[in-house]
N, C-alpha and C positions, 0 to 999 in steps of 0.2 A: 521191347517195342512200345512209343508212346501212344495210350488210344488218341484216336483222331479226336479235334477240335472242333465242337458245334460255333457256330457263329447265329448269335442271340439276334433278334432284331431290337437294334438302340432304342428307334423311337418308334409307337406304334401312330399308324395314322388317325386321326380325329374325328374327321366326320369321311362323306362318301368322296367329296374333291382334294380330298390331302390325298397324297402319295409318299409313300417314301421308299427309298432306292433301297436295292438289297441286292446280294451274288447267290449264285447256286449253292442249296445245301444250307441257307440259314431258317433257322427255327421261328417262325413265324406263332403260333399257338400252339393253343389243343383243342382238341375234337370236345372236349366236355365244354366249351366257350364260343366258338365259332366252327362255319361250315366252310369244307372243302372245296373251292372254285376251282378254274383254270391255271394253267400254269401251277398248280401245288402239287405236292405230295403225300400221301401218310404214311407214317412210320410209326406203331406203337400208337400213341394217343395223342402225338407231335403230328403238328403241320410244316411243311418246309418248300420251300421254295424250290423249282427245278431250272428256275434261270437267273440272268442278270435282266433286271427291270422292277417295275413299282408296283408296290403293294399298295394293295387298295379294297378296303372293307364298306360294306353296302349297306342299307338298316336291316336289311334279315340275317345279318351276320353271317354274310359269307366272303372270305377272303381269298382275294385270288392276288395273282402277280399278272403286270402288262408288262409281255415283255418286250427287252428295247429291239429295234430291226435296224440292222446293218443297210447301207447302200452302195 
């Protein structure tokens, strides 16, 4: 059996009005660098994403996901 595939985040955002898109399950940090917002996860010292929608880090380094809403 192959272990499952983390999915890295490509680019990370900049300042607090970048965003950048990410799916469920992608690896966003770690806890020894930035803080656990909305929309994340922790697993081990990884942060991860628990939906589809944009990532977006704040100046006190907290990273959360906005996630996108269906109509």
């Amino acid at each position: 059996m192959k272990p499952k595939r983390t999915l890295k985040l490509a680019k990370f955002p900049k300042s607090e009005t970048d965003y950048v898109w990410v799916s469920p399950g992608t690896e966003l940090a770690e806890t020894d660098e930035y803080l656990p917002g909305t929309g994340v996860y922790v697993k081990g010292k990884k942060i991860y994403a628990k939906s589809f929608g944009f990532v977006n880090v704040d100046k006190k380094k907290v990273i959360r996901v906005v996630p996108l809403a269906g109509g």
